[in-house]
C-alpha positions as CSV (number, residue, x, y, z in Angstrom):
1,X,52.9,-128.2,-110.9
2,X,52.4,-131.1,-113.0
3,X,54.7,-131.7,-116.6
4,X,52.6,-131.7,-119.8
5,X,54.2,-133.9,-122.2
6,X,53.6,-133.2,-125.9
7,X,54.4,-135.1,-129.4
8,X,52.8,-133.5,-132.5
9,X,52.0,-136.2,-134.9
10,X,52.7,-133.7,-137.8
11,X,56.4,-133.4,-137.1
12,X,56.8,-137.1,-137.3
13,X,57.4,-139.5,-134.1
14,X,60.2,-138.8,-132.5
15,X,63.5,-140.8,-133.4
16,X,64.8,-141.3,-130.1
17,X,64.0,-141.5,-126.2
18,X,63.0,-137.7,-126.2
19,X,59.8,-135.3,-126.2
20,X,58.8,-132.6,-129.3
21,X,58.0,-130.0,-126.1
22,X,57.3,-130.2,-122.4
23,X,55.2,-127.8,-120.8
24,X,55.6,-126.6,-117.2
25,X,52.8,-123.6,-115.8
26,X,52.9,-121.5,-118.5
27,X,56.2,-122.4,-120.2
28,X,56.9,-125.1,-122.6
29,X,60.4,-125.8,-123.3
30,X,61.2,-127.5,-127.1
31,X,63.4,-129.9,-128.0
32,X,66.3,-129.9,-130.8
33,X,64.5,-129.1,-134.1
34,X,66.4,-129.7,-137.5
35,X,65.3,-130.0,-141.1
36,X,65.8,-133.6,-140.9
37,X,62.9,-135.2,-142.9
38,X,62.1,-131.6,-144.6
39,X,62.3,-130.8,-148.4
40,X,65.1,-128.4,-146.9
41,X,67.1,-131.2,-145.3
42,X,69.6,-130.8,-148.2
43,X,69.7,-126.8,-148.9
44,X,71.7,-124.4,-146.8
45,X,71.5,-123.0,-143.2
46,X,68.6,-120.5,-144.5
47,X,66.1,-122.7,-145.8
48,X,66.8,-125.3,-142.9
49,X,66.2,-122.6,-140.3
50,X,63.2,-121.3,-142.0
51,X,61.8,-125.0,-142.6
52,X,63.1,-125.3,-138.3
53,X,60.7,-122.1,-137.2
54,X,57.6,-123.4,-139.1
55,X,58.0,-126.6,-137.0
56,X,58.7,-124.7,-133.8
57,X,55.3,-122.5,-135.1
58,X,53.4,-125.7,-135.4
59,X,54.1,-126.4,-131.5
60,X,53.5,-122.4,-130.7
61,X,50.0,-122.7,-132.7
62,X,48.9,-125.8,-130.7
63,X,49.2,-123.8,-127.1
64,X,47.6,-120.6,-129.1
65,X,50.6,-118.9,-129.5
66,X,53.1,-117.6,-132.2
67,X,56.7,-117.1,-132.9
68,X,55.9,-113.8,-131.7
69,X,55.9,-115.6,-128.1
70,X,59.2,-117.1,-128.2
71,X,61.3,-116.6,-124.8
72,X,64.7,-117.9,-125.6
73,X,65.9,-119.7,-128.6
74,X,69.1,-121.8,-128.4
75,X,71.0,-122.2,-132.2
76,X,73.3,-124.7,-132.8
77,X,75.4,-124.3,-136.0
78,X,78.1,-126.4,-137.4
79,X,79.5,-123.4,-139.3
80,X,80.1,-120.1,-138.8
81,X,80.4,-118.7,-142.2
82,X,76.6,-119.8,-142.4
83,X,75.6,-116.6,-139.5
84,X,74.6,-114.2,-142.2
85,X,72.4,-116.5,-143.6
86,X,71.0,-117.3,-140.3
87,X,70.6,-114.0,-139.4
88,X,68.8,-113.0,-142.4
89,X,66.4,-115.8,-141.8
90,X,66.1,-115.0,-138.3
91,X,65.5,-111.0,-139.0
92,X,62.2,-112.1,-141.2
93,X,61.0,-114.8,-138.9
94,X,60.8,-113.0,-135.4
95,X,58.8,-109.1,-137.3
96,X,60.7,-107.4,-134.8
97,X,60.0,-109.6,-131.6
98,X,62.9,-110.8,-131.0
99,X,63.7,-113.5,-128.5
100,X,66.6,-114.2,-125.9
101,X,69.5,-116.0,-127.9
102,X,72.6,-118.1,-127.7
103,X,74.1,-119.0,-130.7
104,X,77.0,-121.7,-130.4
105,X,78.8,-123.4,-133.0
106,X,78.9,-127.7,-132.7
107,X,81.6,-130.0,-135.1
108,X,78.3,-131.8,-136.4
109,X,74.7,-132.5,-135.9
110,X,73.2,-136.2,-135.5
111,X,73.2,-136.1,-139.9
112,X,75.6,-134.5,-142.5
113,X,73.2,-132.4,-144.3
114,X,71.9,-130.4,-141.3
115,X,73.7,-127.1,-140.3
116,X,71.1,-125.7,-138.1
117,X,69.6,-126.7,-134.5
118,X,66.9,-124.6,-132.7
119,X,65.2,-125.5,-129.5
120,X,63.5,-123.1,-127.5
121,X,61.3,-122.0,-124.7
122,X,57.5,-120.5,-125.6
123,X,55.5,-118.1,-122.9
124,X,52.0,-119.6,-123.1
């Protein structure tokens, strides 16, 4: 089964040698999404996790899908006193449909504003 390879010109070109999402049969796999480049770049893990799912909706939308489809989602933090603000982002995002989840805490992201990381996988 051949790889679909996907950029969305709407999330901006990607800054390094890597793909917005990859599908594979009926899966397609995300990469690292931050609020790098987002009016939430500077705020706290909330808003940057919120600003994070309406990118990852963006990709959903293009196959026809939702947040509502999201498999598995993968956080990366930088601290851990942010988890109830993540969680009570995360509570409103996924309505009750929530996904698989690791959360794991990093010492940084690629800038010093960020504190959250999502990728994740989609059912198509």
């Amino acid at each position: 089964m051949p790889l679909a390879r996907q950029n969305f010109e709407e999330l901006g070109l990607p800054a390094g040698p890597y793909t917005h999402a990859v599908r594979h049969g009926q899966t397609v796999y995300t990469s690292g999404f931050t609020a790098f480049g987002t009016p939430a770049q500077a705020d706290s893990a909330g808003p940057q996790i919120r600003a994070v799912f309406a990118q990852l909706n963006t990709i959903a939308a293009y196959y026809g899908r939702s947040l509502k489809d999201l498999v598995k989602v993968t956080v990366f933090v930088i601290d851990m006193t942010d988890l109830p603000e993540i969680r009570s982002a995360l509570a409103e995002l996924y309505e009750n449909e929530v996904p698989a989840s690791s959360l794991v805490c990093v010492a940084a992201l690629f800038h010093p504003q960020l504190r959250v990381e999502v990728e994740a996988i989609i059912a198509t």
